[in-house]
C-alpha positions, 0 to 999 in steps of 0.5 A: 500500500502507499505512504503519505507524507500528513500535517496535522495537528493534536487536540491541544492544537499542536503541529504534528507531521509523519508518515502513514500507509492506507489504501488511499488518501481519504483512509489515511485522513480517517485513520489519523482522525480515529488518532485524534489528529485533524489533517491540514495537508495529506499527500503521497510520498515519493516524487511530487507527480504534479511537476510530472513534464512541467519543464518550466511551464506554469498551469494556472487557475483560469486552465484549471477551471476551463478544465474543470468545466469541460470535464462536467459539460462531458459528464453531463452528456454521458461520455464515459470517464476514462473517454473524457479524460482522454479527450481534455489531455489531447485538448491542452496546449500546457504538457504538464497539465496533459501529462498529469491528465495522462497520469490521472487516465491512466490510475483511473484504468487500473481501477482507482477512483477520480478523487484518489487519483487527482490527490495524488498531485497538488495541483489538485487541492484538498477542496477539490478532491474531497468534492470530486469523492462526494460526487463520486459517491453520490453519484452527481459527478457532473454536478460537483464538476460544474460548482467546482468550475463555478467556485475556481471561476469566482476564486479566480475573478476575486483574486484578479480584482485584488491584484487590479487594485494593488498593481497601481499604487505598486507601480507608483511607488516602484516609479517614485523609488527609481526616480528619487535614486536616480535623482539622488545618485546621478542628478543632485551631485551635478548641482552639489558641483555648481553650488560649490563652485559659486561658494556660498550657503545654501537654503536650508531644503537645498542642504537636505536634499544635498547630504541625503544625496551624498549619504545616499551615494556612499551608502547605496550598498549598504541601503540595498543589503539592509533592503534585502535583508528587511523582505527576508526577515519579514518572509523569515518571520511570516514563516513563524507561528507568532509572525503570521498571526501578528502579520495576517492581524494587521493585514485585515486591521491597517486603514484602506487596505483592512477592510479590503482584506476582511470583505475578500476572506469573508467572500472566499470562506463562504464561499467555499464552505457554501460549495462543500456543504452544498456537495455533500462534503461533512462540515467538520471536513468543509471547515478544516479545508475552509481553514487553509484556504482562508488565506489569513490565519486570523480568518483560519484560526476563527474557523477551527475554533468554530469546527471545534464547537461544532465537534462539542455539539454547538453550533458555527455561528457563536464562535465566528462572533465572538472571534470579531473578525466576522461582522455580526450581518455574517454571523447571523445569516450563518446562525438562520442558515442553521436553524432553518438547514439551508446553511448551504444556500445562505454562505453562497448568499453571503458570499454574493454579497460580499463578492460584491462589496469587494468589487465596490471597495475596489472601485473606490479604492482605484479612484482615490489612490490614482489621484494620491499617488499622482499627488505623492509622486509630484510632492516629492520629486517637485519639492527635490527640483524645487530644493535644487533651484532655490540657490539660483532663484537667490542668485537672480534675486541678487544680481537684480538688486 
């Protein structure tokens, strides 16, 4: 029987890791629950199969979803399995992503289900293969194919949006940084010489602007090592327990950005626990796999506290509330949803909802950054040009006196 290589972690909710040989991957995820241990990453030992032809290639998440939606149309008209698998491998221009359907054709052949199959690569996330087993089982595997091809499509659409809304203020500044260097570096010592050979002193902003430029030159090594050095440590520190719940607390707390944070992991959570529920999937596992895609420890954190109350025989809607990171609109939708079993339905709901405030929070983020930006940008590099001629304004003052 195969190994797989599982992350988890104990009641106490410390961080454990092994080996364990089962069947299949759903087994060893039982088998180590029956232990105590809730699995947060479970795969196969040996070669990581995903990169399998890869080459340098890159699948993203839009061929994944296209893959996926192809997958259920197929289904959905009958064709059977192995015929559709064959048919989307010979369709893909990526060969990684066709050697991996290939791989996947072929397990599915020797007699192994969908789910085990595509567990064995990580392209394939945990939320993927527990609905493609619940789909499986239940039969409805072109459904689960066509709300997953929806969820990727969503996931995709709201992760695009974020980045439009970083790209900009991000190209501002990276301009704003070579532009005020190479000011200081090539620009400045050339007045630094005419001002010297005038003799004289020189206004005070003309100093400034002077002495940042020569520490500036001297130091330009040691500036560019010390920012290396910072972007390490932060990913150093990220990397820790307590780095990331510091990190991932300002990140949905800091003005302008936090709010924008929070709407995004409320819309990815709901949603994605939405489409688990809805697919049949148990809610003690849609939460465990909602944990680590929340993409913000806070928001994960949050979660496996509610599964820990659903697992005490409470219900989900208490412990998000009084985590504070989710607004009481959310908490009570979700507490409805309970009482009146469509819990399901009001996640999508929400999710909705909040898919929309973030395309709203983005609009207005964009329109008020661009003018900001545009202003920064212009403070600085016009209150250094400005510095820099204060000296000859002076000078033509007193020549015309």
């Amino acid at each position: 029987m195969p190994e797989f290589h599982w992350t988890g972690t104990n009641k106490q909710g410390r961080t454990l890791s092994g080996v364990i040989t089962a069947a299949n991957s759903r087994e060893a995820k039982d088998l180590l629950e029956k232990r105590g241990v809730t699995v947060l990453k479970i795969r196969t030992k040996g070669m990581d199969l995903s990169k399998l032809g890869q080459f340098g290639t890159n699948i993203t998440d839009k061929m994944l979803a296209r893959f996926t939606r192809q997958f259920a149309t197929m289904i959905n008209a009958g064709l059977p399995l192995v015929n559709c698998l064959q048919i989307l491998a010979r369709q893909q221009d990526n060969k990684a992503f066709m050697n991996i359907i290939a791989d996947i054709t072929a397990e599915v052949e020797k007699g192994g289900t969908l789910a085990d199959a595509m567990s064995r690569h990580t392209l394939f996330s945990e939320l993927y293969v527990n609905m493609v087993a619940a789909g499986e089982q239940g039969g409805i595997l072109d459904t689960i194919l066509a709300r997953l091809a929806q969820h990727l499509e969503k996931a995709a659409s709201l992760r695009s949006k974020i980045k439009a809304a970083m790209m900009y203020p991000m190209i501002v500044m990276i301009v704003v940084v070579l532009v005020v260097s190479a000011m200081l570096l090539f620009i400045i010592p050339i007045f630094e010489k005419m001002f010297t050979d005038l003799g004289g002193e020189l206004p005070g902003p003309t100093q400034f602007v002077v002495h940042l430029s020569q520490f500036f030159t001297k130091n330009i090594l040691f500036i560019v090592i010390g920012v290396i050095g910072l972007i390490v440590a932060y990913k150093a520190w990220y990397k820790t327990d307590a780095g990331q719940k510091v990190i991932d607390q300002l990140k949905i707390s800091m003005p302008i950005f936090g709010p924008l944070n929070r709407k995004m992991a409320i819309a990815r959570f709901t949603r994605t626990l939405g489409t688990l529920i809805s697919s049949g999937v148990a809610i003690l596992d849609g939460l465990s796999i909602t944990s680590k895609t929340a993409g913000n420890r806070v928001v994960a954190d949050a979660i496996m506290q509610a599964r820990a109350s659903i697992s005490g025989g409470e219900n989900i809607s208490n412990p998000l509330e009084a985590s504070g990171v989710f607004p009481t609109m959310v908490t009570q939708m979700i507490a409805v949803g309970e009482e009146t079993g469509g819990l399901d339905d009001m996640l999508l709901k929400i999710a909705d909802f909040y898919e929309e405030e973030v395309d709203v929070a983005v609009g207005a983020l964009t329109s008020t950054l661009e003018p900001l930006m545009i202003v920064i940008l212009g403070g600085i590099v016009g209150g250094m040009v400005i510095a820099m001629y204060l000296p000859i304004f002076d000078l033509i003052g007193t020549v015309g006196q």
